[in-house]
C-alpha positions as CSV (number, residue, x, y, z in Angstrom):
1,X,7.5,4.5,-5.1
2,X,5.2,1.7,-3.6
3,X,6.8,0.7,-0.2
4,X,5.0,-2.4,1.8
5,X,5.2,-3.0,5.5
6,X,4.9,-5.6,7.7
7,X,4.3,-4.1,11.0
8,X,4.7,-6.3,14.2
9,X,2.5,-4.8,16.7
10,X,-0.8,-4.9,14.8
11,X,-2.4,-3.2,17.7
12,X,-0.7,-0.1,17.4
13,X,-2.0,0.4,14.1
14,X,-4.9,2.4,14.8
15,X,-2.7,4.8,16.8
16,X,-0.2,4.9,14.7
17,X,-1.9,5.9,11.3
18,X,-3.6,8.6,14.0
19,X,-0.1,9.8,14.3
20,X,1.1,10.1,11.0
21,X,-2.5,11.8,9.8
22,X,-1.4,14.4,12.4
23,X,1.6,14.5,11.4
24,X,0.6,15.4,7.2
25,X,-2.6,17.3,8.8
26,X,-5.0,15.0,7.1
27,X,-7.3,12.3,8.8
28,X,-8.0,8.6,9.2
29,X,-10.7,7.0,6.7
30,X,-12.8,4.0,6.6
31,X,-11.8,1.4,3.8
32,X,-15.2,1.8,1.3
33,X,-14.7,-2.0,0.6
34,X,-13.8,-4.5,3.6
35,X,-11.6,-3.8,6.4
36,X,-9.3,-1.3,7.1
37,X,-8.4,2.6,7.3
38,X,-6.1,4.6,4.9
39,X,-4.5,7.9,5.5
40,X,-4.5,10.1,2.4
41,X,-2.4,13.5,1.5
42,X,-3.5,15.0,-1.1
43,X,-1.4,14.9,-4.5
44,X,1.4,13.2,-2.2
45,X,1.0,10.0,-0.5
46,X,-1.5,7.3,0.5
47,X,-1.0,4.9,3.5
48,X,-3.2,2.0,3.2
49,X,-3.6,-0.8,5.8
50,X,-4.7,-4.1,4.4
51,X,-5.5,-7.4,5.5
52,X,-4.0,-10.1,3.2
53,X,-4.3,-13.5,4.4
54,X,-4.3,-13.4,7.9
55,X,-1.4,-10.9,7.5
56,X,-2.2,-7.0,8.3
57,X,0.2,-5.2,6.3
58,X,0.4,-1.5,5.5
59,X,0.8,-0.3,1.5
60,X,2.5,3.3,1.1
61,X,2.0,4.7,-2.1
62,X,3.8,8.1,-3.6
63,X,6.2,8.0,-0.4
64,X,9.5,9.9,-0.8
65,X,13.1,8.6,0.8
66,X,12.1,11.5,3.7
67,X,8.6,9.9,4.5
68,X,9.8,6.1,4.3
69,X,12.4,7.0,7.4
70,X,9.2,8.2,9.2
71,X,7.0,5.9,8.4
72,X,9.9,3.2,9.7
73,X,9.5,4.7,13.1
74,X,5.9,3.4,13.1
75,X,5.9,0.3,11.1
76,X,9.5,-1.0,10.9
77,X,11.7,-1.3,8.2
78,X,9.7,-2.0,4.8
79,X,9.1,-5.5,3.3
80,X,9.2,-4.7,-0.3
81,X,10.2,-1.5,-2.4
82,X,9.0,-0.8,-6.0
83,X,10.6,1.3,-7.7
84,X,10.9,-0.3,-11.5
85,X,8.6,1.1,-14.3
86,X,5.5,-1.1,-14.1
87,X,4.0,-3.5,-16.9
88,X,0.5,-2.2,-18.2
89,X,-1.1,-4.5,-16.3
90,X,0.8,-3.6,-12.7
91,X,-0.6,-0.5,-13.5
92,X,-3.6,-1.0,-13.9
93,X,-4.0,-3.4,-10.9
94,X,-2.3,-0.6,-8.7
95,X,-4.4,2.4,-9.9
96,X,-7.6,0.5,-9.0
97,X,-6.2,-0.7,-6.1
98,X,-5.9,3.0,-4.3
99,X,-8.8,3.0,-2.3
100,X,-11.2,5.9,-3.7
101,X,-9.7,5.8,-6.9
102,X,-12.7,8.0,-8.8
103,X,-12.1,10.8,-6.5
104,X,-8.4,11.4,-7.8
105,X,-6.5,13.5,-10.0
106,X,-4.1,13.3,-12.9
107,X,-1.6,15.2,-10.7
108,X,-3.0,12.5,-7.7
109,X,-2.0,9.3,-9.8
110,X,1.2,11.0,-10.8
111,X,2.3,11.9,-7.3
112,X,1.0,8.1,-5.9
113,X,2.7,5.9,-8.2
114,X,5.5,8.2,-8.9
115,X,4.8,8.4,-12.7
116,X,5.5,11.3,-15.3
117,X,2.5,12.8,-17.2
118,X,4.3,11.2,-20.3
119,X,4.4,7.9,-18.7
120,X,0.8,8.5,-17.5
121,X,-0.3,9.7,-21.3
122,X,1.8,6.2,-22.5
123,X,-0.3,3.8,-20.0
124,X,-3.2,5.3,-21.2
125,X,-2.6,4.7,-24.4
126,X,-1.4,1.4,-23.9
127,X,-4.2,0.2,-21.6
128,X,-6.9,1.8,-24.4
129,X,-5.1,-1.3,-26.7
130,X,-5.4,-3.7,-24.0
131,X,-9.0,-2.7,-23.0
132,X,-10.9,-3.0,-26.4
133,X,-9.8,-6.5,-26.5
134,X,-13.0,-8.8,-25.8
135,X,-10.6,-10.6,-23.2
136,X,-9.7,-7.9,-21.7
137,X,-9.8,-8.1,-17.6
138,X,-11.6,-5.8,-15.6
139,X,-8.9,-4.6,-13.8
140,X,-7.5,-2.9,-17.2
141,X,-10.8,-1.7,-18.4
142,X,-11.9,0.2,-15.0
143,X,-8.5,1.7,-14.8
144,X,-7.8,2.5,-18.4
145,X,-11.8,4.2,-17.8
146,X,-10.2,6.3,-15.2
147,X,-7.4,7.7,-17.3
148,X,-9.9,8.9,-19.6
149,X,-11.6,10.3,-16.9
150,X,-8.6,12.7,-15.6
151,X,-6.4,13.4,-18.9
């Protein structure tokens, strides 16, 4: 599940992420590209905060019903849930979107975008299709590359 939040005190943020690293006994990280810090559990969940037209919001990815009621403590009560099976494309996007993307696993990407190793194994498949097109966008072909990469 992909949960987005729309904090309202954006200088807490820094503090807050400090807290819940603590809290899943992992650290705060630098964005690579841009702005920003993420907090990462391995093979579980990914909090990213991102800065999306003069909006700060924070992007959860792999969280569970139990780490959305702690995360609300900190950010509020989420501005958008996905749950629905995404399109190829959604995928894709979202898979390249994780920040350090190369460094993860098959079991990572299943845990973070709450996906089967079937429904990984079917994306790949389908996004192999979709990325041997000559009009294919970059989005699909770096993240159908990935795929490769870890199955």
């Amino acid at each position: 599940m992909k949960i987005i939040f729309d904090p309202e005190n954006k200088q807490e943020i820094s503090n807050h992420l400090e807290k819940i690293a603590e809290y899943y006994q992992t650290s705060v990280l630098e964005q690579d590209i841009g702005e920003g810090k993420f907090v990462f559990v391995k093979s579980k969940i990914k909090i990213v905060e991102k800065f999306i037209e003069q909006k700060t919001l924070i992007y959860v990815w792999g969280a569970k019903d139990e780490d959305i009621i702690f995360l609300k403590q900190f950010f509020g009560e989420p501005v958008q849930k996905i749950v629905e099976k995404m399109t190829p494309l959604a995928f894709a996007s979202e898979i390249i979107e994780i920040p350090n993307s190369d460094n993860l696993t098959k079991e990572d990407i299943m845990a973070l975008l709450d996906v089967t190793d079937r429904d990984l194994r079917q994306y790949s498949r389908m996004l192999r299709s979709a990325a041997r097109r000559s009009s294919a966008s970059i989005d699909i072909v770096k993240a159908y590359e990935l795929l490769e990469k870890v199955l």
